[in-house]
C-alpha positions, 0 to 999 in steps of 0.5 A: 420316894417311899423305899416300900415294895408293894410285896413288903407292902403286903406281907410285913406286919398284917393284922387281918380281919381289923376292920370289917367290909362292909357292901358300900358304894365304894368298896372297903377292902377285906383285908385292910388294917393296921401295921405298925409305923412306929411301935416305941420311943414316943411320948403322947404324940397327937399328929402326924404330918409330911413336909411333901418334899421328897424325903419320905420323912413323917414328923410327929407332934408329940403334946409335950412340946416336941416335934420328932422326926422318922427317917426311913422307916426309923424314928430319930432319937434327937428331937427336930424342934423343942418348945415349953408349952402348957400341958395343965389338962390333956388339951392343952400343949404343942397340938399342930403343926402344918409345913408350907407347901414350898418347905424343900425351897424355903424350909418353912413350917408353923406350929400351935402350941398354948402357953402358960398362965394367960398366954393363950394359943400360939401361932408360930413360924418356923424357917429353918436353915437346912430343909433337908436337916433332921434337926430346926436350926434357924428362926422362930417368929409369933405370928399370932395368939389367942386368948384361952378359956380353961378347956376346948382349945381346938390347935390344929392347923393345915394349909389348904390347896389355895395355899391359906393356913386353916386353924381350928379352935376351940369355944372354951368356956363351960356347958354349952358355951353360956357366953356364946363365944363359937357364935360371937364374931367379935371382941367379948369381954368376960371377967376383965378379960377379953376373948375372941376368935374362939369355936373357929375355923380360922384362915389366914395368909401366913405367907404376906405380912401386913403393914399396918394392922386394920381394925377388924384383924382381931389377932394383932394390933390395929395400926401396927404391922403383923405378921399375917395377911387377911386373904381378900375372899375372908366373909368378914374382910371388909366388915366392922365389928367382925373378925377378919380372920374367921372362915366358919364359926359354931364349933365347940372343940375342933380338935382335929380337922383336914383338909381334902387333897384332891377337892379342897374340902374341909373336914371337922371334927367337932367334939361333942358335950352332951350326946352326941359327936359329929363330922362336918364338911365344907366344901371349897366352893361353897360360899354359904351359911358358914355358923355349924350350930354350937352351942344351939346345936349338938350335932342335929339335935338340940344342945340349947336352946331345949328342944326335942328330936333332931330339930337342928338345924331346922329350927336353928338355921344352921349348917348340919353335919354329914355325920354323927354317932351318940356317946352310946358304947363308951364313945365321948370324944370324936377325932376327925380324920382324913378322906382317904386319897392314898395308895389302897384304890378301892379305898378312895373316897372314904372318910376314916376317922375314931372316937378316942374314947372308945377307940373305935374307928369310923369309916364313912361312905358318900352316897347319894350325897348323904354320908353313912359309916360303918364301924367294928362292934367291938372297936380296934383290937386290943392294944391299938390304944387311944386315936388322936390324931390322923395325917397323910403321907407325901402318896396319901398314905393314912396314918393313926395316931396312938398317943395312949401307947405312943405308937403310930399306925399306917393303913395298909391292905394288898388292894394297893396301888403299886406304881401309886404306892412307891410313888412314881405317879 
């Protein structure tokens, strides 16, 4: 339970005027903005995330390899957990992590963390002894690993409300991926190396093993056991010559994506190359095209091959994002974000998210069907840093993710919801 009182809420550590109103379909409050969560004492954070069982805990991933904890409000000078990762470039280290929707019983979390030389991206489960405990002491198990390009590794991980682990990675080789791995939906063989399941959306069933590995589980090895399962509604399940794994493809660098807490709907973040940055949605129903046009397309206009004006994704059939925004004003890297479910009523339904370059945050707005977002000229206030990352609180509070600073931010506005904010809901 959140110890907050809405009064506290309201009245402790206000910036007003941060973000702009704006006159939308749904209102954006006049005096949202940013309060501090967690101002010093962390190194490059990358993610935030709630293990959902009551505590009011936020764990916090810091890419250097730890995983820090904040209790009552206080971040914990012990780190939860420590592993050697690879920090070679600025995308590569320890970069998810996502708790099982039942940690209060079985204390289970996992984490993506690329290791070094060829490792690859690794895939982890955590089972810790104590769930209640502020510091991991039980067993560490690889669940799964990919091979690595030199760049765009994707990382992030979220369960879904049908209870599957979703995974984001990313293509990984050079200007507008000359060897088409976003678009390949099996083994390719580059240089005596051989990479697959990359520019994905990855699901698996972490929660089942698998006795006997089929051929088509491209993470594992065919005949051996393994330590994930393959949902049976995968589009690729049943299929040769496809990975079993793969959910959605045509990504360059999702780096961060979310999964929507009321719908179930997808959310990505696809970071662009050339000119443009993009949002994606897929909603949980769907059983349509899944290829999101990489490298073909960039955002709706063409990445390759050479075309001219927004033909994506009409000549490419491919499925076109929701949003998009040019490298114009500084922009070159979008973070994805989270469609807001938390306390603020009036700010429910928008889908906040930031371009880390410029440090600018995004709030879009659904109309019609179509999607629009507005953003402040001028970016975040001076000293807000750069945003990688964002996560929800166990009410759906949203949270920023500074890792320039090492500094987290909570979105906070007097239009909150009192009885949802200290969540007796």
């Amino acid at each position: 339970m959140d110890p907050r009182s809405f009064f506290l809420r309201c009245l402790t550590g206000i910036v007003p005027g941060l973000l702009m109103a704006a006159s939308v379909h749904a209102t954006i409050p006049a005096d949202l903005h940013l309060t501090a969560y967690v101002s010093s004492g962390l190194t490059d954070p990358v993610a935030i995330r709630s293990p959902n069982d009551g505590s009011g805990r936020m764990f916090i991933v810091e890419r250097g390899g730890q995983i820090r904890v904040v209790v009552d409000g206080v971040l914990q000078a012990t780190p939860y957990y420590t592993r050697s990762v690879d920090t070679g470039d600025v995308e590569r280290g320890l970069l998810g992590l996502a708790f099982d929707p039942d940690f209060r019983t079985n204390g289970t979390l996992y984490i993506v963390y690329t290791a070094s030389g060829a490792s690859g991206e690794i895939l982890r489960r955590l089972v810790t002894a104590n769930p209640a405990a502020n510091t991991f002491s039980g067993s560490d198990t690889e669940i799964m690993r990919i091979p690595l390009f030199y760049n765009h590794n994707g990382g992030d991980i979220h369960f879904g409300l049908d209870n599957f682990l979703y995974w984001s990675t990313g293509s990984g080789t050079g200007s507008f991926d000359p060897n088409d791995l976003a678009q390949h939906l099996w083994k390719k063989t580059i240089s005596n190396q051989t990479y697959y399941l990359m520019g994905k959306i990855l699901r698996l069933d972490v929660r089942q093993t698998t006795a006997s590995a089929a051929a088509n589980m491209c993470g594992a090895t065919a005949g051996q056991p393994a330590q994930y399962a393959i949902p049976a509604d995968n589009p690729y399940a049943a299929t040769a010559n496809t990975c079993a794994e793969i959910w959605m493809y045509g990504f360059r660098n999702p780096w961060r994506f979310s999964v929507d807490r009321q719908t179930g709907d997808l959310w990505v973040g696809d970071v662009g190359e050339g000119n443009w940055e993009e949002i994606s949605q897929r909603a949980a129903a769907s059983s349509g095209n899944r290829n999101y046009g990489y490298p073909q397309c960039e955002g709706l206009h063409p990445g390759r091959p050479s075309g001219s004006g927004s033909t994506c994704p009409a000549t490419t059939g491919t499925v076109a994002p929701v949003m998009e925004y040019s490298h114009a004003n500084s922009r070159c890297s979008v973070t994805g974000g989270f469609r807001y479910r938390g306390p603020i009523t009036p700010f429910r339904g928008h889908y906040v998210f930031a371009d880390a370059c410029s440090s600018e945050l995004f709030i879009g707005t659904e109309s019609g069907g179509s999607w629009t977002f507005v953003t402040r000229a001028s970016g975040i206030a001076p000293g807000y840093g750069t945003l990688s990352g964002f996560g929800e609180g166990a009410n759906g509070d949203l949270y920023a993710v500074d890792h320039q600073n090492g500094r987290v931010w909570r979105f906070d506005s007097a239009a909150s919801d009192l009885i949802f904010t200290n969540g007796f809901d």
